[in-house]
N, C-alpha and C positions, 0 to 999 in steps of 0.2 A: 366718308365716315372717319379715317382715319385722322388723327387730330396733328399729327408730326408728317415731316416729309418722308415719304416712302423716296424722294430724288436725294433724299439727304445725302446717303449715298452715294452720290451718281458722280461727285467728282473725280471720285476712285478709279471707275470705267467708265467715264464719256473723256470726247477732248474738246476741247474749246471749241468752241462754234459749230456743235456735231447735232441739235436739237432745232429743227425749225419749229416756224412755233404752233402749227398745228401739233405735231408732240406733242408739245409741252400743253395746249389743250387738252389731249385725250390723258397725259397722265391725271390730271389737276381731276376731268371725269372719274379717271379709274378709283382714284385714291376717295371720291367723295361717294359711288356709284352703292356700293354695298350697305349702307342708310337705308335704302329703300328696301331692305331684305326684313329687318325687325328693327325693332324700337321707336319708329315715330308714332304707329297705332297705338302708343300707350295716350297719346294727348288726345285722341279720340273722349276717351272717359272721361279729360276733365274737362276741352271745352265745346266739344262734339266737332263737326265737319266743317261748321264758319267757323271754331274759331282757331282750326289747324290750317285754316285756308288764310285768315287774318293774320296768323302768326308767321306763318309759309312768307309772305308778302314783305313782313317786317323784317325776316330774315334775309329776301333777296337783295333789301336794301341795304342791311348791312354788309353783306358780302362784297355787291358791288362799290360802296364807298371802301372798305378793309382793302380789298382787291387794288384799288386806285392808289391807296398808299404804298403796299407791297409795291409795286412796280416801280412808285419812285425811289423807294429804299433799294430794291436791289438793281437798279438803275445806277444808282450813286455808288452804291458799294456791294458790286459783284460778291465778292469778295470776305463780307462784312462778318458770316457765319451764321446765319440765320435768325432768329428772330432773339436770341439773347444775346447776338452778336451785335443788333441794330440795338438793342437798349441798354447794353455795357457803354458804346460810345456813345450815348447821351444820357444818359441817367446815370452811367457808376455801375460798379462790379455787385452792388447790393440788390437793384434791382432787376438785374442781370441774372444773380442765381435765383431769384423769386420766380424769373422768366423760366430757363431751364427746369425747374425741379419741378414749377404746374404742371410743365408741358410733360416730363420724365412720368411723375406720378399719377400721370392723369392717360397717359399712353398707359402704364403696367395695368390701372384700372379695365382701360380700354379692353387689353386681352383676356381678363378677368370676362368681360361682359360677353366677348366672343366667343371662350365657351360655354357660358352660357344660353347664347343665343342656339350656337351649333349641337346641343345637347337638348333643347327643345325641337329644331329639324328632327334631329336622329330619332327621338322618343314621338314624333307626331307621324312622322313617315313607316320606321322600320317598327316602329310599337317594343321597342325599351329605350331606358335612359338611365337619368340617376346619377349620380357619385361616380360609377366605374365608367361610363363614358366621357364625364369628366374630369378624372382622370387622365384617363388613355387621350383623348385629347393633348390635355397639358403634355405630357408624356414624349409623345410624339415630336412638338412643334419644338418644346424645351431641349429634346434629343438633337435634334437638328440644328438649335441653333452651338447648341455647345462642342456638336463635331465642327464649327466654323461655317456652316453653312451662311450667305449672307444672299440680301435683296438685291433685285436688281429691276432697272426700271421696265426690263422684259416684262416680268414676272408680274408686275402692279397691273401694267396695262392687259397682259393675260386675262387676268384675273375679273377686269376690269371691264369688257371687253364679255365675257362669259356673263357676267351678270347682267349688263347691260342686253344680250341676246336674250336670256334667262325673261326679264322686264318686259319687254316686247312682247315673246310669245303669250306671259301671262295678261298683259294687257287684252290680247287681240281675242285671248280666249275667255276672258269675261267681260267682254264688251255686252257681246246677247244676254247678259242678264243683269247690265245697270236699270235700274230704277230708281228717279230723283227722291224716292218719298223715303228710302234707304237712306240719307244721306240727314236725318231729322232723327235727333234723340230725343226723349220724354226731358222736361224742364222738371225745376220743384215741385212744381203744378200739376205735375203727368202731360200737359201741353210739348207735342211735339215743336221742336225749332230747331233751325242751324246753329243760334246760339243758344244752346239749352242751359246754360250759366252766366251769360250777358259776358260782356268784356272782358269781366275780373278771369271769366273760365277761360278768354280765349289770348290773357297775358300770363296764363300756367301754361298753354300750350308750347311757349318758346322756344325751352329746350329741346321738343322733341322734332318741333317742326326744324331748327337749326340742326337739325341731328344727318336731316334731308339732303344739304349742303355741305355738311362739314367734310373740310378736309381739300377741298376745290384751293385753298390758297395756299395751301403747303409746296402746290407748284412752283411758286415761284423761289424755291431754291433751289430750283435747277438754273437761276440767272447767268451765273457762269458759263456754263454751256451751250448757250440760245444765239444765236445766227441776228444780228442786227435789233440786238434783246431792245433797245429802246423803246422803237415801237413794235415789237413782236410780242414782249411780255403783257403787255395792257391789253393787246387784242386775244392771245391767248387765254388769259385771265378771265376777263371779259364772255368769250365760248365756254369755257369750261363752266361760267356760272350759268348762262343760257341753256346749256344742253340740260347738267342737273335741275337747273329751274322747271324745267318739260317736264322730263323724267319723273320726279319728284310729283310734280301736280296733277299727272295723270295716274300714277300708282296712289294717289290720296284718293282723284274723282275715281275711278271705274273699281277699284279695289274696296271703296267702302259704299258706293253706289252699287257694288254687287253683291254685298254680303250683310251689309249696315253697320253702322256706329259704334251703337252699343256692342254688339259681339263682338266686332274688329277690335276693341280699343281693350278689349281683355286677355289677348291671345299673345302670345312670345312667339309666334310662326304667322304672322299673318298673311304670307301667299299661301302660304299652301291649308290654310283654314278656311282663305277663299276659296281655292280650289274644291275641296274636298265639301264643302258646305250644297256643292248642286255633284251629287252622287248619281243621279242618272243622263247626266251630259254625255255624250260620245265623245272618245276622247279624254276622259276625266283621268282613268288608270295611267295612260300616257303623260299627260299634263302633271300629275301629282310624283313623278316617277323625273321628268325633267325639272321640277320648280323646285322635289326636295334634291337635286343631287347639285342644283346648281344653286341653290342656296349656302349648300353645305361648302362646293368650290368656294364661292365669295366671302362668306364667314372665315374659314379657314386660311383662304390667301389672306383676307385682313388680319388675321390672327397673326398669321405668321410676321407681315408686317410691322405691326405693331411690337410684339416683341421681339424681330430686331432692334427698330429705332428706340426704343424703352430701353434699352438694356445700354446699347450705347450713346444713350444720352446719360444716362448714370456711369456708364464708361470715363467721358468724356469730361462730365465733372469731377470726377476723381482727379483725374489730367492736370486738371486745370486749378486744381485747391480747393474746390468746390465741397467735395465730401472725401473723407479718409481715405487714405492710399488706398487700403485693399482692395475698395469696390475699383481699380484700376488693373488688377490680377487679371493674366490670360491664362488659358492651358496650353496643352500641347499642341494643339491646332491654331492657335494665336484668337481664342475664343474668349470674350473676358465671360470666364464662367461666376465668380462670384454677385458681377451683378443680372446675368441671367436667374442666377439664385435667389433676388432677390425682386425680379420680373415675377418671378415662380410663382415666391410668398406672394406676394399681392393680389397677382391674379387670384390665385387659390383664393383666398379672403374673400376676395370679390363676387366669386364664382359661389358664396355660399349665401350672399343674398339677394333679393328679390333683384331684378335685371332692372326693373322701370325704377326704383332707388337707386344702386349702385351708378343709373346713366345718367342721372343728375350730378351726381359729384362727378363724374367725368366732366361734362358739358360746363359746369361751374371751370373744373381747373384751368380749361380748355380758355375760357374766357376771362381768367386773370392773364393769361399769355395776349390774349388781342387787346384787352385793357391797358398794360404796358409798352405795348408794341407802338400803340397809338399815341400816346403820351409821348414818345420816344420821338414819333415823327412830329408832334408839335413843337418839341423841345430841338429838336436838329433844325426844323424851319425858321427859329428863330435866334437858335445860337451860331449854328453853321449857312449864314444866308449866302455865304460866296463856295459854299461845295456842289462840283460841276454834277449836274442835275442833266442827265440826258432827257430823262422824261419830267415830266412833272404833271401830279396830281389836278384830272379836273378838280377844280371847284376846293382846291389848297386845305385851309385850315377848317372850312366847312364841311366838308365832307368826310375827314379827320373827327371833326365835334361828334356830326349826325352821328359815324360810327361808334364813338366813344361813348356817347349815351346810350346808343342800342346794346352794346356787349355791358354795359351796366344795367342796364332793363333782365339783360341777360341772366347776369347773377343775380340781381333782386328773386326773379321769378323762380331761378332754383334752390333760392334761400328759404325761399316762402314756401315753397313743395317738401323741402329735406333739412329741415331746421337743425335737428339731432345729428345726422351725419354733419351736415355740414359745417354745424361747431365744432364737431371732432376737426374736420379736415383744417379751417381755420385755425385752428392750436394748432396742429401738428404742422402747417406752413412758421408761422411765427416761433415756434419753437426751434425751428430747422434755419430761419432767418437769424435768431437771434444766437445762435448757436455758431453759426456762419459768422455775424460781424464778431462774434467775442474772439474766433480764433484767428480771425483777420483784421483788428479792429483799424489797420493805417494801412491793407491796400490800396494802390496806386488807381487812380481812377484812368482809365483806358484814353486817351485824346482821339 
């Protein structure tokens, strides 16, 4: 789920060649694993169970051509800085900070959506919610990070790891009550179907079935650190989309083949509304006692997550000329608190409306970042044709394309869901853009 490397960090405590690449698989899992806890049941409603299954499909194939480029970028350039560091040296420092500030702005969203995901567990399990748990939430995680507390790739894979166990049980325990005719919503017609709004319903599902995956390629900037990374990162890459791929398609079939469509596709807690939906199960009090506390684990560690790398990716621009010194300010614990402060604002924002809105503008910013990224690798393939290329992308410029039109399908479909926010969010990039070249208008473009 998470949309930044939770490895971003990892140069700081790994050493070189300390990651083999199973690792670096299960991180790529850990970081995408927590998806399946809330938010893709919201595409249930719009294109029902074919067309989160259709859209599920379209997204594995994005990941695996995205995946395929990742590996030749950080192949080439260990080194490079991650995914605004691949498109400064090919596009310019302009497209560079568009890169950075989706990814910054759409990570702070991110935490935004995490409490509210984890404030619908607490209110579905313990029976209160509201404001003061979101709060206390933010509170906490914000606490933590401003004493210096920071990520570590222990801690993802924890996390990661716990939900995944989390997954399983709940899988195993509402198997005995799939039934295929659950999996069929009423059409305009009141006519049960898998596509109960034809195609068009199940090219809205996009963003949420992407929601399932996300975060799987952020692994690769652990590149630096990976044992014989050439071909370890593509295979790694590769597993990590495979395991989510499962994972993912089995919490879609047995999770909405157990409870149904329509109900699923309304709920902000959807394990544990599985759960709780067959009340005379043996077993159920148990079940609902493990699915909310490990839900709350994986929300939470993703939380945390996330606003670390949010905070110091606005760190980091600061750094770098990107946005005014201040957001550069640490405290006493070498914490940069001003832009935690500004993680904060956001989240809170975020945290005040509806979860299945705010994850579209997420999932959109998410995908101006792969949009550039890809452009970046077709633009180095054909500027830089003599830079040593350890690995190289099956299937080159093609699979480059295929990607670049799926994460533009991408946005389309989130445009088309959140027209209103998303004009907002589109000004407030261009204005931040144009703000940027006016105070830099003759930066050096990066070779």
């Amino acid at each position: 789920m998470t949309a930044t490397s939770t490895a971003a960090a990892a140069p700081a405590t790994l050493k070189a060649g300390a990651l083999h690449w199973l690792q670096v698989a299960t991180l790529g899992i850990a970081i995408a694993i927590s998806g399946n806890v809330s938010g893709w049941n919201y595409g249930l409603a719009i294109g029902g169970w074919g067309g989160m299954l259709l859209a599920m499909l379209a997204m594995a194939v994005l990941f695996l051509c995205l995946t395929q480029t990742l590996a030749e970028l950080a192949a080439a350039l260990p080194d490079g800085g991650g995914f605004d560091g691949y498109v400064r040296r090919a596009l310019g420092p302009v497209p560079a900070y568009l890169t950075g500030m989706s990814v910054a702005i759409a990570l702070a969203v991110g935490a935004g959506l995490a409490i509210s995901f984890s404030e619908a567990y607490v209110s579905a399990w313990l029976g209160f919610g509201g404001w003061p748990v979101k709060l206390a939430f933010l509170a906490v995680v914000m606490g933590l990070q401003l004493r210096g507390a920071h990520e570590a790739v222990g801690l993802t894979v924890a996390v990661g790891v716990t939900a995944l166990v989390i997954l399983v049980a709940f899988c195993l325990f509402m198997v005995p009550e799939f039934q295929s005719s659950r999996l069929f919503s009423a059409g305009p017609d009141g006519t049960p179907s898998l596509l109960p709004h034809g195609f068009t319903g199940a090219a809205g599902c996009i963003p949420f079935a992407l929601f399932l995956l996300l975060g799987v390629e952020q692994a690769a900037h652990a590149a630096a650190e990976m044992r014989d990374m050439a071909q370890s990162m593509p295979k790694a890459l590769a597993t990590a989309i495979g395991v989510a791929f499962v994972v993912g398609l089995c919490v879609l079939l047995i999770a909405t083949g157990g409870v149904g469509a329509e109900r699923l596709g309304a709920v902000d807690d959807p394990l544990l509304a599985a759960v709780t939906a067959h009340p005379g199960r043996a077993g159920v009090a148990f079940m609902t006692r493990l699915v909310g506390a490990g839900a709350l684990v994986a929300l939470l560690g993703t939380f945390f997550s996330i606003a670390y790398a949010s905070s110091r990716q606005f760190y980091h621009l600061a750094h770098g000329g990107y946005l005014p010194r201040g957001f550069g300010h640490v405290n006493r614990r070498q914490a940069p608190d001003v832009a935690v402060g500004l993680v904060a604002a956001i989240a809170l924002g975020t945290a005040a409306f509806a979860p299945n809105n705010a994850m579209v503008v997420f999932i959109f910013l998410i995908s101006v970042s792969h949009a550039l990224l890809l452009v970046a690798f077709l633009r180095l393939r054909r500027r830089e044709p003599d830079l040593v290329r350890p690995y190289r992308a099956i299937g080159g410029y093609w699979i480059a394309a295929i990607a670049l039109l799926l994460s533009l399908a991408v946005m389309v479909s989130c445009y088309q869901l959140e027209v209103r926010a998303l004009r907002l969010a589109l000004v407030a990039l261009v204005a931040l853009t144009a703000h940027f070249v006016w105070l830099h208008p003759a930066r050096p473009r990066r070779p």
